[in-house]
Every structure is written in structure tokens, then in C-alpha cells.
N, C-alpha and C positions, 0 to 999 in steps of 0.2 A: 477371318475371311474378308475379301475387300469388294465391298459393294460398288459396283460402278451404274453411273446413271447410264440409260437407253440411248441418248445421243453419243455419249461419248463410247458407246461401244459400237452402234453404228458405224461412228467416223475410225474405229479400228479395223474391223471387218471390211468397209469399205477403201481402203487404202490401199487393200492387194491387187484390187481390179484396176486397171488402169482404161479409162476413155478418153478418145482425142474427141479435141473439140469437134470435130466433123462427124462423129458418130454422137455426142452431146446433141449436135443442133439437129442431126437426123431424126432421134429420138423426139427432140421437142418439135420439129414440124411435123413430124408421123403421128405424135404420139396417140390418136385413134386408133391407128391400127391393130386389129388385133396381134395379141403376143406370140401367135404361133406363125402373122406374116411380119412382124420386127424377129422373130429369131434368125429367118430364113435370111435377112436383111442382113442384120449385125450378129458380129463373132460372139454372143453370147445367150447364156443359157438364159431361160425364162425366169431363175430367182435372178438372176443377175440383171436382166431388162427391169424387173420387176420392186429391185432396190433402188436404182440408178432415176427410176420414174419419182419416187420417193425424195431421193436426197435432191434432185431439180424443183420438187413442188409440184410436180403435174398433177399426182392426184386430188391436190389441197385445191389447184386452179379447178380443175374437172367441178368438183363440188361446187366450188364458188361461182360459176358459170350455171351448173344448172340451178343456183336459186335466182338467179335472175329472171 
């Protein structure tokens, strides 16, 4: 059985979705918005906004932000 680490399965899974940079930079000047007004926004489902915030860091910034 072949053990793969959680990034690199990430970066598998995430290779099918394809984002243009303009929905990338949407996402990172939105990204407060809640996910049911980015769905309505961009062509993608709510796991998929929901990973895409993920592999940009938004949630890591989020945190980082409110400890300030």
C-alpha cells in the first residue's frame, strides 16, 4: 500500500480544478465573503471555494490577523 503524504495528495486533487488568475484574485479580495455569496460569484462549488482558500493561505492569514 502506498502511503502518500496530505500535501501531496492535495496538490493531486487540486490539479483537476482549474482557476484563472481573475477568479484567484477575486477570491483573495473577497475572501470574507461568505461562501454561499463566492458560490453565486465564481463557477464553483463550496468544497471547491473552500480548498482553493486553503492552497492560497487565506485561512492561515485569517488566523494570523486575528491574533494581532
Amino acid at each position: 500500500m502506498l502511503c502518500m503524504n496530505r500535501a501531496y495528495r492535495n496538490k493531486v486533487e487540486f490539479s483537476l480544478i482549474h482557476w484563472t488568475v481573475e477568479q484567484d484574485g477575486y477570491l483573495i479580495e473577497n475572501h470574507s465573503l461568505s461562501l454561499a455569496e463566492l458560490q453565486k460569484r465564481l463557477p464553483f462549488t463550496e468544497d471547491q471555494i473552500i480548498q482553493r482558500k486553503e492552497i492560497l493561505g487565506l485561512f492561515r492569514r485569517e488566523r494570523q490577523l486575528k491574533r494581532l
